[in-house]
C-alpha positions in Angstrom: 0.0 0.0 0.0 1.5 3.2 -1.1 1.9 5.9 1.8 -1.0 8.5 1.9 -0.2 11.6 0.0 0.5 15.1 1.4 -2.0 18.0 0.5 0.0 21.4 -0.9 -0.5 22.8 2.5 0.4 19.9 4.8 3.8 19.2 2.8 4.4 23.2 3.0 3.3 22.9 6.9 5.6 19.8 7.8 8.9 21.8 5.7 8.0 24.7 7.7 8.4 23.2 11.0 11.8 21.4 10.4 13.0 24.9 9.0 11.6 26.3 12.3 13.3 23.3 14.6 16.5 23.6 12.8 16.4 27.2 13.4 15.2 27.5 16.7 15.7 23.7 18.2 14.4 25.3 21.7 10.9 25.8 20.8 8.3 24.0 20.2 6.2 24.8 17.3 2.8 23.5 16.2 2.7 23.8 12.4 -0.9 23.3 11.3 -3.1 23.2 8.0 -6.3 23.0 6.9 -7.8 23.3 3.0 -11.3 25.5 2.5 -13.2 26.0 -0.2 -11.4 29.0 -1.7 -7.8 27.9 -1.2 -6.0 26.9 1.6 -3.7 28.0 5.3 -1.3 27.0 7.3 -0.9 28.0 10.8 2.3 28.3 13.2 1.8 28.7 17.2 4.4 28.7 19.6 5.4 30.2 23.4 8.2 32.5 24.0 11.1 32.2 22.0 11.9 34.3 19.0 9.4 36.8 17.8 6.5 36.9 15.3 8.5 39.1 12.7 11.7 36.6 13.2 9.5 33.9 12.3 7.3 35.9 9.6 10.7 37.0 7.6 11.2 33.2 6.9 7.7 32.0 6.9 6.6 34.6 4.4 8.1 32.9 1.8 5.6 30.3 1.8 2.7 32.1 1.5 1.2 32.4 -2.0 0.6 36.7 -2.0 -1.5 39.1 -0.2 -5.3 40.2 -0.1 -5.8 43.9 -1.2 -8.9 45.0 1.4 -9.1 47.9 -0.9 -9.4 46.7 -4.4 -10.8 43.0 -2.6 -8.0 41.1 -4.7 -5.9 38.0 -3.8 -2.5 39.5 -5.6 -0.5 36.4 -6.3 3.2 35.7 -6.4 5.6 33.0 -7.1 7.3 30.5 -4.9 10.5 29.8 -4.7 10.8 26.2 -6.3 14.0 25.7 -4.1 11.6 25.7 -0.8 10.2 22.0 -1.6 6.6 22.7 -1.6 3.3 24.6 -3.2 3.1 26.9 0.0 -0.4 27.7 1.0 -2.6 30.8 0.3 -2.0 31.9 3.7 0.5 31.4 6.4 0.0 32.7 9.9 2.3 33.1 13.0 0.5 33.0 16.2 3.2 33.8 19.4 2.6 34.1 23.1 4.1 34.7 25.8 4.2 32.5 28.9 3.4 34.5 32.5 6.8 33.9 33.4 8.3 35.6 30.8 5.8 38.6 30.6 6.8 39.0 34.2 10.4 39.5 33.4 9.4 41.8 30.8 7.2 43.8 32.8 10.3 44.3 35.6 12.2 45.6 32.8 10.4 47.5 31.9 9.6 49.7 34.9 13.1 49.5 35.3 13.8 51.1 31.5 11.1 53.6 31.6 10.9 54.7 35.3 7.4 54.0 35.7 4.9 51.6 33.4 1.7 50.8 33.5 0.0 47.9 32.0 -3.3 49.2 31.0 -1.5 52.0 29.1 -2.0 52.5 25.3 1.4 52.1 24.7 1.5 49.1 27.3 2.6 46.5 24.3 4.7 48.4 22.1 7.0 49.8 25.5 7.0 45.1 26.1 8.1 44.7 22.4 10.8 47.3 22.4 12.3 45.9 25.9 12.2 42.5 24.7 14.0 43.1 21.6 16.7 45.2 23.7 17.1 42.8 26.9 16.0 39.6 26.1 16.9 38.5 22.3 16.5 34.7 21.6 20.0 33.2 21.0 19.3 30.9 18.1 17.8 34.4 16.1 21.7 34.8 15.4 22.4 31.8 14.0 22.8 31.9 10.3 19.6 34.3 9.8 21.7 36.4 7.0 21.6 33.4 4.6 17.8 33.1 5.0 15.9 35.5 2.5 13.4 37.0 3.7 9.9 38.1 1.3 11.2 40.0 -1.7 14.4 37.6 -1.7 16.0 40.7 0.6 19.4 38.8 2.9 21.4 41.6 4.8 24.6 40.6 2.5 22.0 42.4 -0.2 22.8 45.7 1.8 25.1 48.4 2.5 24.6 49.5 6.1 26.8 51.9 8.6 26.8 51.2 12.5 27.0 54.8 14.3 27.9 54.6 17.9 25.0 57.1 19.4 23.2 58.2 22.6 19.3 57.0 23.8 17.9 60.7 24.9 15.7 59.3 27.1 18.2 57.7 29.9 21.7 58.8 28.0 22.3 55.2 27.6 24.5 54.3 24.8 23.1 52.5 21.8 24.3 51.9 18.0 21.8 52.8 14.8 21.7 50.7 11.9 21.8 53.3 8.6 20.8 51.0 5.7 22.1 53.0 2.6 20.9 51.0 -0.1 17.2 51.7 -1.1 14.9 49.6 -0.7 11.2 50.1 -2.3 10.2 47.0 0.1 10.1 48.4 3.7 8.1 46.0 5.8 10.9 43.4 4.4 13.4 45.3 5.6 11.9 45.5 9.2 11.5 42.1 9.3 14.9 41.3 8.3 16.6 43.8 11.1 14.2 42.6 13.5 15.2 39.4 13.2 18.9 40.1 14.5 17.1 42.2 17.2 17.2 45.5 15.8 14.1 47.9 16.3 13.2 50.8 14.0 13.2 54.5 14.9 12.1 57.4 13.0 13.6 59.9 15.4 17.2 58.3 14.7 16.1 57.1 10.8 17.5 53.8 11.5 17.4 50.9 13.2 18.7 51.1 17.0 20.7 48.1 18.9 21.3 48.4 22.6 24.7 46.4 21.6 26.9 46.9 18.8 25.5 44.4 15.9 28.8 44.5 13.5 29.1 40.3 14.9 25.8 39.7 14.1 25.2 41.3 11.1 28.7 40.8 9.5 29.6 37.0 10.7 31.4 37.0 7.0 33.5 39.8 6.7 33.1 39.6 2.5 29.3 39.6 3.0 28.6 42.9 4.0 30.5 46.6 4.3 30.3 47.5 7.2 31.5 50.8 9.1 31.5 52.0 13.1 31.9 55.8 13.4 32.2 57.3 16.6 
């Protein structure tokens, strides 16, 4: 008896998660699927560990386009053929965070910002921008400037400068990330800093570390120009 055949969406869901546990052999990820009458989804929940746009920037790839709200469209794009796998119509990633960890978070943050209160407006965006300066997830630094992100963007793609600068807020030294090569594709290029850990500030007009990223974002030398002013 020949084994049962994988739908489109439960091949792309079962390469997905050994990506993810290669990546990020920490976590545990439940990688879903499921097949409706107008296409098809694949769904990717996990607890802690690295964060949505970490996972996104690799897990975009699989997803077949977008839906334009405005002009009600599904725009279509290609996949990569090297990825193994249809991909699926949509792809979702579904983190949250465990009480433990929430609680750290919340400590810090009282600590970063003086005072913080959790029913504030800003409440989750002040939780994202400490996590991302405190607590990065190790593996996030592993290799992530081989993986392309959507739009086929890899930080080797880009020529960036690492300025050495000062956080007005507390005086605390930080580094910004200038990307100088243009890029019509923003929201990839979020995604791609973020997944090193970098956060992006329109005050500075770059992206701001709380440590100097030149080892992360330059692990080979001849894959990147890279240059620290003072």
């Amino acid at each position: 008896m020949s084994k049962k055949q994988l739908t489109g969406a439960a091949l792309t869901a079962k390469i997905i998660k050994k990506r993810l546990s290669t990546l990020y052999p920490r976590v545990k990820f439940s990688v879903t699927s499921s097949v409706f009458s107008m296409g098809d989804s694949v769904d990717i929940r996990w607890t802690d560990g690295p964060m949505t746009d970490a996972v996104n920037a690799i897990t975009s790839q699989y997803q077949h386009g977008n839906f334009d709200s405005m002009e009600d469209i599904y725009n279509y794009k290609d996949i990569d053929p090297s990825l193994g796998c249809d991909g699926a119509k949509y792809v979702h990633c579904n983190r949250t965070i465990s009480t433990e960890h929430k609680a750290m978070l919340v400590t810090k943050a009282k600590e970063y910002y003086g005072t913080f209160d959790q029913n504030d407006n800003n409440c989750h965006s002040r939780l994202t921008a400490v996590e991302r300066m405190f607590f990065p997830y190790p593996e996030a630094r592993q290799k992530l400037n081989h993986i392309d992100v959507q739009g086929y963007m890899s930080i080797s793609d880009l020529e960036i400068e690492i300025i050495k600068d000062v956080d007005t807020r507390n005086n605390s030294g930080i580094y910004v990330v200038k990307v100088k090569t243009r890029v019509d594709d923003f929201n990839s290029l979020r995604q791609l800093i973020g997944s090193f850990g970098g956060y992006y500030s329109r005050f500075k007009r770059g992206f701001i570390f709380k440590e100097d990223p030149t080892e992360k974002l330059n692990e080979n030398p001849e894959d990147i120009n890279t240059d620290i002013k003072d």
